[in-house]
N, C-alpha and C positions, 0 to 999 in steps of 0.2 A: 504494500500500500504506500502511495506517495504522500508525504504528508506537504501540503499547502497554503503559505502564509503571506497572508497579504497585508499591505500597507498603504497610507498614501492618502485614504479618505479625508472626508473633512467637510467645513461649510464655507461656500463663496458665493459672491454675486451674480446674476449671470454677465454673461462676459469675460467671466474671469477661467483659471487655468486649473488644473489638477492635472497630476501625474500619481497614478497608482503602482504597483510593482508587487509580483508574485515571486517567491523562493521555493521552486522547490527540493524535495527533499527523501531520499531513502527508496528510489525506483530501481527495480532488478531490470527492469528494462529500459531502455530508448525513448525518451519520449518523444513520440512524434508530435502531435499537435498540442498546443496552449494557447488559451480566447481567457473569454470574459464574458461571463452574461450579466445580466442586469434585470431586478425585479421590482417593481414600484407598487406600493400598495393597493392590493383591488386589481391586481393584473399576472398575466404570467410571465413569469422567465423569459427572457428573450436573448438572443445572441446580439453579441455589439461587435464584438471581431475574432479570429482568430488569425494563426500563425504556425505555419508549418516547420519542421524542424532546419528547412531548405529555405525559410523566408518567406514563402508564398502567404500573401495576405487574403481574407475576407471581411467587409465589412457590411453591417445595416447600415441600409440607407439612410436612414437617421441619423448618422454618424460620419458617412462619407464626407470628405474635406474638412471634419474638426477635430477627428479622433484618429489617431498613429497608434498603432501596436509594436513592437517591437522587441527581440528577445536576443538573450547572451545564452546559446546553447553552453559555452563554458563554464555559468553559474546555474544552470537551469532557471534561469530568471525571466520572467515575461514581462513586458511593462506597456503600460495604457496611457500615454499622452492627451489630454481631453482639453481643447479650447476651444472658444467660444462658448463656453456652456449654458443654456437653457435651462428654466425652470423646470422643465420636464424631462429632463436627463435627473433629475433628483428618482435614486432607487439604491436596493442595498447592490452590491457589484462584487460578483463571485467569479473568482479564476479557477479553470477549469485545466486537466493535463492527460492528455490521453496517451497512454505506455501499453504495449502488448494488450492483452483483452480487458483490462479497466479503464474507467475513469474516474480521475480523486475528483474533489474539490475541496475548497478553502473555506474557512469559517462566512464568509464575509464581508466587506467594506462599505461604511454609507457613506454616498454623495449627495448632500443636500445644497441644490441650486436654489438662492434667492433672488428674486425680481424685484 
């Protein structure tokens, strides 16, 4: 089991910037892909981007041109670049790691956007 810890949450305006950042940790396997979803109260989970171990990016289109993914296959680290942000990017924000046939996830991080 990979264990996954995130950072980086917090409260800002909108407009303003966040960078999150995933560690992970303790995988027998490769892990291939690393994202990020996001869940806001009264709604479901949703994917915001992920990132392959080759670099290949996906993003929601909600996201496209404010949000950068990016990862150090070296630390097992993923990180979430988030500007311009919207009130409604406010949700808790879960990194996700997919290694051989599991997938971990993280505690958690809240982005609360204010207007």
């Amino acid at each position: 089991q990979v264990q996954l810890v995130e950072s980086g949450g917090g409260l800002v305006h909108a407009g303003g910037s966040l960078r999150l950042s995933c560690a992970a940790s303790g995988s027998r396997f490769s892990i291939n892909i690393m994202g990020w979803y996001r869940q806001a109260p009264g709604k479901q989970r949703e994917l915001v981007a992920r990132i392959t171990s080759g670099g290949s990016t996906n993003y929601a289109d909600s996201v496209k041109g404010r949000f950068t993914i990016s990862r150090d296959n070296a630390k097992n680290t993923v990180y979430l670049e988030m500007n311009s942000l919207k009130p409604e990017d406010t949700a808790v924000y879960y990194c996700y790691a997919d290694s051989g046939p599991s997938r971990d996830w993280g505690q958690g991080t809240q982005v609360t956007v204010s207007s």
